[in-house]
N, C-alpha and C positions, 0 to 999 in steps of 0.2 A: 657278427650277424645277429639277426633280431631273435626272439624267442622263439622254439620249433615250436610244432605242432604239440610236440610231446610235451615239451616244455610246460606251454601254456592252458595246458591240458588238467595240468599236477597240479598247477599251479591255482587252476579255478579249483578244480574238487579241494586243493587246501584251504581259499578261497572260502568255496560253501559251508565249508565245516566250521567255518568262524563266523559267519554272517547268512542264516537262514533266506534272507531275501534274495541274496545271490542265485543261494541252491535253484528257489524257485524259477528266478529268471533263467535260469542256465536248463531249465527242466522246458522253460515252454518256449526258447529261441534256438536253444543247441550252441553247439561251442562254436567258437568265433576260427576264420580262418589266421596264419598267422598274417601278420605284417611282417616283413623283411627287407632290408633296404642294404647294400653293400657301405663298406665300413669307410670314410677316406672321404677328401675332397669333391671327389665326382658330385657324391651325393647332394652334400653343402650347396656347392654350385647350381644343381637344379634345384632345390628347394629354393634358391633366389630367381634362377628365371621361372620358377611357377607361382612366383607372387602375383596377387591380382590377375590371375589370366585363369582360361582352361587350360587343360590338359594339353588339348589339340591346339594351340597357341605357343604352348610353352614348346612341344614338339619340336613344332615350326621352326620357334627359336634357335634351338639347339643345332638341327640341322643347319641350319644358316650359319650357327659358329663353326661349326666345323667345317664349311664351305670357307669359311672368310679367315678364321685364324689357326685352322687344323687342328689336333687333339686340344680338344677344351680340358679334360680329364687330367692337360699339364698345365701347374698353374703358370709356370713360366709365359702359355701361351697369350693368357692374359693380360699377364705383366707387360709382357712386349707390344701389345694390341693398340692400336692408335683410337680414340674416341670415336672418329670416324668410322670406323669397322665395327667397333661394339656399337654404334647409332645404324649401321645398316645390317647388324644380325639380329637386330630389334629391341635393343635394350633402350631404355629410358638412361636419362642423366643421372636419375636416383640408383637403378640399374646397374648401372655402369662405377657407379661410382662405391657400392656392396659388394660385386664381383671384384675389382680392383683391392678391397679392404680384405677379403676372404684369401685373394691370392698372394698379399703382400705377409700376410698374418704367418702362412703356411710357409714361402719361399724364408721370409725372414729367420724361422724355424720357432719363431715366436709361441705358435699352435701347434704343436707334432699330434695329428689325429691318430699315431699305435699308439701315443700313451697318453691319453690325458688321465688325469688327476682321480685316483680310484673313487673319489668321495662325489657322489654326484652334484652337488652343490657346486663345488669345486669345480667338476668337469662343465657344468651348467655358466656357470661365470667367465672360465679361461672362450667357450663358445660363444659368447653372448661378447665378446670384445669384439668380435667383428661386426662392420655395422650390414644392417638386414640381416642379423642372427637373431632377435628376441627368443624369451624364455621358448615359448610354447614352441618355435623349430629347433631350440637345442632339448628341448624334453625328448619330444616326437626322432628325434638322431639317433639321442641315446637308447632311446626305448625301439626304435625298430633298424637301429645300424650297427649298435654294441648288446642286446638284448639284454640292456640293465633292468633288473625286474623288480624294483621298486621306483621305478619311475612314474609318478602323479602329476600329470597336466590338470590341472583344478581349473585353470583359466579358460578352458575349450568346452565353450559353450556346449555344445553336444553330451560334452560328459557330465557340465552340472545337470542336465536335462534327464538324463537318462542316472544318474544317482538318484534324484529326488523322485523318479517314477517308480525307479526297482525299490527302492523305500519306502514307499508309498505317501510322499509329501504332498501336501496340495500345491507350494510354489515350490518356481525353483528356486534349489539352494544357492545360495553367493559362495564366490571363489574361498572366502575364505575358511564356511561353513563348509564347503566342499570337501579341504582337508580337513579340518576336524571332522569332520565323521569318518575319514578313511585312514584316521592312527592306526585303530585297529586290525585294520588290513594289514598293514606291513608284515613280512614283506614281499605281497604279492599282489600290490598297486597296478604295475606293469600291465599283468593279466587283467586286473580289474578294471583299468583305461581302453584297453583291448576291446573286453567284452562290453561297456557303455556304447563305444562306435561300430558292432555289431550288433546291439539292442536297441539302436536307433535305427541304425539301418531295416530292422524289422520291421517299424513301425506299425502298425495298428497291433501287429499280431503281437507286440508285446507288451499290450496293456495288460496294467495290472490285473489279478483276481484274486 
């Protein structure tokens, strides 16, 4: 599971003790609720039927599979799934053909989601072999499905935004400046990815001061 409450709690005050701007932001937004996501398959799977859609689409979706090919939750069910049935529980071709990559990965035992690869790099790459897995859905897994808490999505727009604000930058930083400035954090990235998409969320109110 992702980082508790407590967790990420410890986690920013260690956080602020190493990077005064934090302190501050964390003083004028408050702490960020956790994310948590359960650990396994399931999850992976929806994180592909909520590509490019909302929420209340991707819902949709789901419900539909479970209508059309029963427990989506088993990858077999996929496996076994005719093109047909994933084109009328509303997957696209691309869709369809990510789900199929996600379920083949798993049944094969290719990907065993109890253990991947302690090193997050590692776990990040064995993830990303499936195709409609890129980096920032296997960061965003491990950061709120295994509560890896040095977990740094640099690439997610929001968090260069809301770095370069809590920093007091005039632009935003680039992905790559993004991790350099956050070495120093390690290792309590996790929370610090966290708290960015809670400090946007704030918006106005946490403009600088």
């Amino acid at each position: 599971m992702g980082l508790s409450a407590e967790r990420l709690r410890a986690d920013l005050d260690a956080l602020a003790a190493l990077e005064p701007a934090f302190a501050a932001a964390v003083a004028r937004v408050g702490y960020p609720e956790p994310r948590i996501r359960d650990r396994g398959y399931a999850t992976l799977l929806r994180t592909i039927v909520g590509q490019q859609v909302s929420v209340k689409a991707a819902d949709a979706v789901w419900r539909k599979l479970e209508t059309i090919v029963g427990d989506p939750t088993d990858p077999h069910a996929i496996a076994a799934a005719t093109d047909e049935q994933l084109r009328a529980a509303g997957f696209s071709r691309q869709k369809s053909g990510y789900a199929r990559s996600l379920a083949d990965e798993v049944t094969s035992g290719r990907l065993d989601l109890d253990i991947l690869p302690e090193d997050d790099e590692d776990a990040i790459t064995a993830l990303t072999r499936v195709k409609g897995i890129g980096r920032w859905s296997a960061e965003v897994y491990l950061l709120f499905a295994e509560g890896r808490g040095d977990i740094w999505p640099a690439g997610d727009l929001a968090v260069q935004i809301e770095v370069g604000r809590i920093l007091g930058h005039d632009v935003r930083p680039s992905e790559k400046l993004t991790r350099e400035l956050s070495e120093t954090w390690r290792p309590y990235r996790g929370a610090a990815a966290i708290f960015t998409w809670h400090h946007y969320g704030a918006g106005a109110d946490a403009a600088p001061v």
